[in-house]
N, C-alpha and C positions, 0 to 999 in steps of 0.2 A: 616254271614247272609247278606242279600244285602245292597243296596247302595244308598249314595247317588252323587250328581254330584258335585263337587269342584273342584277348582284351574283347570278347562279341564280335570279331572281325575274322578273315578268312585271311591269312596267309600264305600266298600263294611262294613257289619256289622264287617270282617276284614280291617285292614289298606289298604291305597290305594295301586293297584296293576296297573302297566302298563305293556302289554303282549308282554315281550322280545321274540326272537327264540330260545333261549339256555335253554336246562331244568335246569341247573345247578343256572341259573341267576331266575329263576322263583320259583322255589321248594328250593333250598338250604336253602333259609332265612325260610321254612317252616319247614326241613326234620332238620335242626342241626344250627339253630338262636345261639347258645353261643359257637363255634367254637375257641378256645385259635389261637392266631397268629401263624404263621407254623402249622396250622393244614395239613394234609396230602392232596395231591392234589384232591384223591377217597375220597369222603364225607362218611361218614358213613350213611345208614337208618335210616330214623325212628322208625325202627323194633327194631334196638339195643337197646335205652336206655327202651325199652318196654318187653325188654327179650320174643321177639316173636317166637326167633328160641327154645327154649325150647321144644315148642308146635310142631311146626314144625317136628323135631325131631321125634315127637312120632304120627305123621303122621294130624297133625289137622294144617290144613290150610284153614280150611272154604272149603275146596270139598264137590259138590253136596250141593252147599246152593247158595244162589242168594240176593245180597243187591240191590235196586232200588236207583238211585238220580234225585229228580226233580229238574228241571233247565227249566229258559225259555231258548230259541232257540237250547241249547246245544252246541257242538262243532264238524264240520262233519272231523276236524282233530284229532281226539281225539285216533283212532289207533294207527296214525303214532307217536304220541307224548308218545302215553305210548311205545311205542317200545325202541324207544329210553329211555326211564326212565329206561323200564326195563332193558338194556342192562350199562347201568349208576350204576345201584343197585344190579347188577344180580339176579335179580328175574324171577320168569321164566314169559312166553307171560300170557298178562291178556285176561281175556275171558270176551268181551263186547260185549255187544247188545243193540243198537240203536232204539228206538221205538219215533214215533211221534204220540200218541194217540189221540190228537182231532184235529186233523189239520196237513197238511204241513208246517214245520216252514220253514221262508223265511232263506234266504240267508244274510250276514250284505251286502253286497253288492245291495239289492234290492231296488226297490224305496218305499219310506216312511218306511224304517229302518233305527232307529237310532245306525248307523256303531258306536259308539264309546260304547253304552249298550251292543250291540250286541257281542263285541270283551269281554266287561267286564262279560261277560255271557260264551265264552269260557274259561278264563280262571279262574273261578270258578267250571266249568266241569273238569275241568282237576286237579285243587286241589282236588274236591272230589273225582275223579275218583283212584290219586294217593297217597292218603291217603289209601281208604279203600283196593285199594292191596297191600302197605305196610306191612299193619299188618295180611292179608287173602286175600294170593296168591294165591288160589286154588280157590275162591269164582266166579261165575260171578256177573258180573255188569252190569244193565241193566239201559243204557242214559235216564229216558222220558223228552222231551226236547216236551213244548210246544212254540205255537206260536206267544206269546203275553209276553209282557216284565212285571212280576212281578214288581212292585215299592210300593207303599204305600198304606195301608188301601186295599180296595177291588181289585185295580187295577192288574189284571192279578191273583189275587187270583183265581175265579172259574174253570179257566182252569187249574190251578194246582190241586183242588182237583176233575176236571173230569180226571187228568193224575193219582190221586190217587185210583178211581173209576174203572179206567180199571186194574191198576194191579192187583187190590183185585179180580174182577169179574173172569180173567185169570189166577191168581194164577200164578204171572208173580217174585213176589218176598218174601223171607221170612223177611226180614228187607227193611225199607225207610228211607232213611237222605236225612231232609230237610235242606241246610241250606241258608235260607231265613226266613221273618219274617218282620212283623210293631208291630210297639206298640200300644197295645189295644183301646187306645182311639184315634188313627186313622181310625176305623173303625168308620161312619157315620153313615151306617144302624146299628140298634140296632139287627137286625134279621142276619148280616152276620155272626157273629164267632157262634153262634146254628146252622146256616143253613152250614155253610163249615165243624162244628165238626160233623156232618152226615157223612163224609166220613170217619172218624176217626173212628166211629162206628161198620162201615162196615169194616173198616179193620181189627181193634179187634176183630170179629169174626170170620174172617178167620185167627187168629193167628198171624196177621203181625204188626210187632213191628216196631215202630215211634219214628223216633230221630228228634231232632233240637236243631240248634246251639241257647246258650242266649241272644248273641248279644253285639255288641263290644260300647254301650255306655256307659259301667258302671249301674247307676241306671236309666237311661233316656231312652231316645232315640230321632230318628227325627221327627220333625215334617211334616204332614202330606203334606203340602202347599209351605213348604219352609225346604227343607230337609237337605239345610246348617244346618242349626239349632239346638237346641235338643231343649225338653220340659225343663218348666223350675221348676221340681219336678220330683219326682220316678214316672218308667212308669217300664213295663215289655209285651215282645214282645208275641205275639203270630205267630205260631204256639209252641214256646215252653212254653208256658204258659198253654195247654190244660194237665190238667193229665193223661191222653191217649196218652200223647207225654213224652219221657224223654229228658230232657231238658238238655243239655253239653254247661258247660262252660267253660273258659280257664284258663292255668295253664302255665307258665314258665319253663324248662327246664334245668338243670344245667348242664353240661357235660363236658367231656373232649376229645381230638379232637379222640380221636375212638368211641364216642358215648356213654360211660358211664356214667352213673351220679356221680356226683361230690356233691350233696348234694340236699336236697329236693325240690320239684317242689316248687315254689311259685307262688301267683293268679298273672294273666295277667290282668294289672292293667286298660282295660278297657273293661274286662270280664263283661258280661250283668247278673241283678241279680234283686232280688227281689218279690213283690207280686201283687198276681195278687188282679184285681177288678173285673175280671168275675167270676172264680172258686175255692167258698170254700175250705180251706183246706183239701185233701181229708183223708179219715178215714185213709190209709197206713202210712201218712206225719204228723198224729199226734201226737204228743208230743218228736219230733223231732225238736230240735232248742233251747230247753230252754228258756231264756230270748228274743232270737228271735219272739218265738211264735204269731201269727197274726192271724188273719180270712183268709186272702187268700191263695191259693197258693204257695208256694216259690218255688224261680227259681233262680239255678241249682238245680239239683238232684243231678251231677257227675260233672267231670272236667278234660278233656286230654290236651296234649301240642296244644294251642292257641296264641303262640307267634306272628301267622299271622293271627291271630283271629277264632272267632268261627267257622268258616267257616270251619275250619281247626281241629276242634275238635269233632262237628259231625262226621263228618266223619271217623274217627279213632275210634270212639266209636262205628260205625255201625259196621267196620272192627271188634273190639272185638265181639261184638251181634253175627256176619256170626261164629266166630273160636265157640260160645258159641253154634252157634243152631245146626254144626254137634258133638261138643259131647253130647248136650241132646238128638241128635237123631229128632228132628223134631223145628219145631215154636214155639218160647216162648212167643206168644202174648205179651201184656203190663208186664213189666220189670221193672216197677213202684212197685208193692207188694213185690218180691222179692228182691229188690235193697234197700230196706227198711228196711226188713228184716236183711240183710246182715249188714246193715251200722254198728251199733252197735257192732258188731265182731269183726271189724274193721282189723289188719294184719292179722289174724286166717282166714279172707272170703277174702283177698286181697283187703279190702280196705287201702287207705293209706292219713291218716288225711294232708288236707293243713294249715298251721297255720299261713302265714305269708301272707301279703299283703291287700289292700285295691283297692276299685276303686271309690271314687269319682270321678265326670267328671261333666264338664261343670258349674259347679258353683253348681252342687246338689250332695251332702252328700252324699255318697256309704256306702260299707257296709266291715267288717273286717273279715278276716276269724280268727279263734280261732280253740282252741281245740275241735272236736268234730263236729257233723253239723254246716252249719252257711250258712245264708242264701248267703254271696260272695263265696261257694264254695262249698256249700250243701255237703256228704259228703265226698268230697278229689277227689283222684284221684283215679288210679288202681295200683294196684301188676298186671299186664298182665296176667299170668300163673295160678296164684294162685287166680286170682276173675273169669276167666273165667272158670275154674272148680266148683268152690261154683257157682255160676250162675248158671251152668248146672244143677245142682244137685238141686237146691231150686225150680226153678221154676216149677208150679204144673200144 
């Protein structure tokens, strides 16, 4: 999720990111973060420890389905950069499409653009971009890249959900990964987060399913005024805080230098989690958590590899959604009643419990993941193959 400004560096809701030229030097710490020394010079996908080619295989690649990512300014390199990925990963050419729905976004080079947001704003187009055809290669992706710099609370929020407003009206995508986000009590106006869950609304009707990253403070997040900072108690961010959004958080990766796993995922220890203070527990998410259980919200639902933060996990989870929505055949709307459903099956639906890790952060108390739901990892992560079929098949 996004960012804040420290040490000259952009802090995204993942760890700080400076936008080398080499994909290798940008995505690698992304695609295969636990790498044994002499690992082989060809990095492995991220596909591999996800058992993507399975699917593949048997011709599901997310064809004929379309994942959207809003970003402010976007990236007008973002072609040339997945060419090169793909030609790194051998995947074949990704199908992207560019749209600047309320506006012409400037240039970072423009005057009164802040060149260093701006650059930090590429290169979060580009992790999402090359996440979600990682794991659905066949999908397109379509940039909306507005023209005002998302930051905290309201700031650059309404252009986001009028970027959200034109795909739903166009029927431009079947999936959205957001991953951005402030922490609720960031928002000043008491009418913003009802007045932006309007567009949420609208896209739930038209079937279109919403993701967003948890947010890489643990249980906090920054503050609003001074975004070095965190709050100094449990916060949880919005937009993945809306039940109408599913909420991914992060998970660690175990592997060995061809990409397999080597032993269970564990929480990415500054995986964003917790409950909300706007939205009651909804009816799906009850009695889910046990001894967790709370009035609000909880957030994660899910959990993919976030070693480079949530950022990083949305988007891999829209990539599942795309391979899910051509084999059900159309739009699964909210993914929330079903994902719910499923959780309790647990390996039988391709869920796959996280049980190990915490994320205290910044002096405030996080939370443990455990057997079973929990609100640091709500519940687990995926069997790839095996939750994308139960997915298809559950959703009503």
């Amino acid at each position: 999720m996004r960012r804040m400004r420290k040490s000259g560096r952009f802090v995204f809701w993942r760890r700080a990111v400076v936008l080398p030229a080499a994909v290798g030097a940008l995505l690698a710490p992304c695609v295969q973060p636990a790498l044994a020394a002499g690992a082989p010079a060809k990095e492995p996908s991220i596909a591999v420890p996800y058992r993507a080619a399975e699917l593949w295989r048997q011709g599901v690649t997310g064809e004929g389905t379309t994942v959207a990512v809003l970003v402010s300014f976007g990236d007008p390199g973002i072609e040339k950069f997945m060419a090169e990925y793909d030609k790194t990963y051998d995947l074949p050419p990704a199908d992207i499409r560019r749209i600047e729905p309320v506006g012409k976004v400037p240039s970072c080079t423009d005057p009164g653009v802040n060149a260093e947001n701006c650059r930090a704003w590429e290169s979060e187009t580009r992790i999402d971009v090359a996440m979600i055809h990682s794991l659905a290669p066949g999908a397109r992706i379509v940039v909306a890249a507005t023209p005002v710099d998302e930051t905290q609370g309201e700031t650059g929020m309404p252009e986001m959900m009028r970027a959200l407003d034109h795909i739903t009206e166009r029927g431009l995508a079947d999936v959205v990964s957001m991953s951005f986000g402030s922490p609720e009590e960031n928002f000043r106006d008491p009418r913003s987060i009802p007045h932006y869950g309007k567009s949420f609304d609208r896209a739930a009707r038209a079937g279109i399913t919403l993701v967003a990253a948890s947010g890489d403070h643990g249980p906090t997040g920054p503050l609003r005024d001074a975004p070095d900072r965190t709050h100094s108690h449990r916060v949880v961010a919005w937009p993945a805080s809306d039940p109408r959004v599913t909420a991914v958080g992060g998970v660690q990766l175990h592997v060995d230098p061809e990409g397999h796993r080597t032993a269970p995922d564990t929480l990415w220890p500054k995986s964003g989690a917790g409950h909300s203070v706007w939205f009651a527990r909804p009816a799906w998410q009850r009695g889910a958590g046990g001894a967790d259980l709370v009035p609000g919200r909880s957030v994660p639902d899910i959990a993919m590899q976030g070693a480079s933060g949530t950022s990083q996990s949305a988007p891999l989870f829209a990539g599942v959604l795309a391979l899910a929505v051509q084999l059900h055949g159309g739009r699964l709307g909210n993914v929330n009643p079903a994902l719910y459903r499923l959780g309790p099956l647990g390996e039988a639906a391709g869920i796959t419990d996280v049980t190990q890790g915490g994320n205290d952060y910044g002096g405030v108390r996080g939370f443990t993941a455990r057997s079973g739901f929990d609100t640091a990892s709500g519940w687990g992560t995926v069997d790839l193959p095996t939750f994308t079929r139960a997915l298809a098949t559950t959703v009503r």
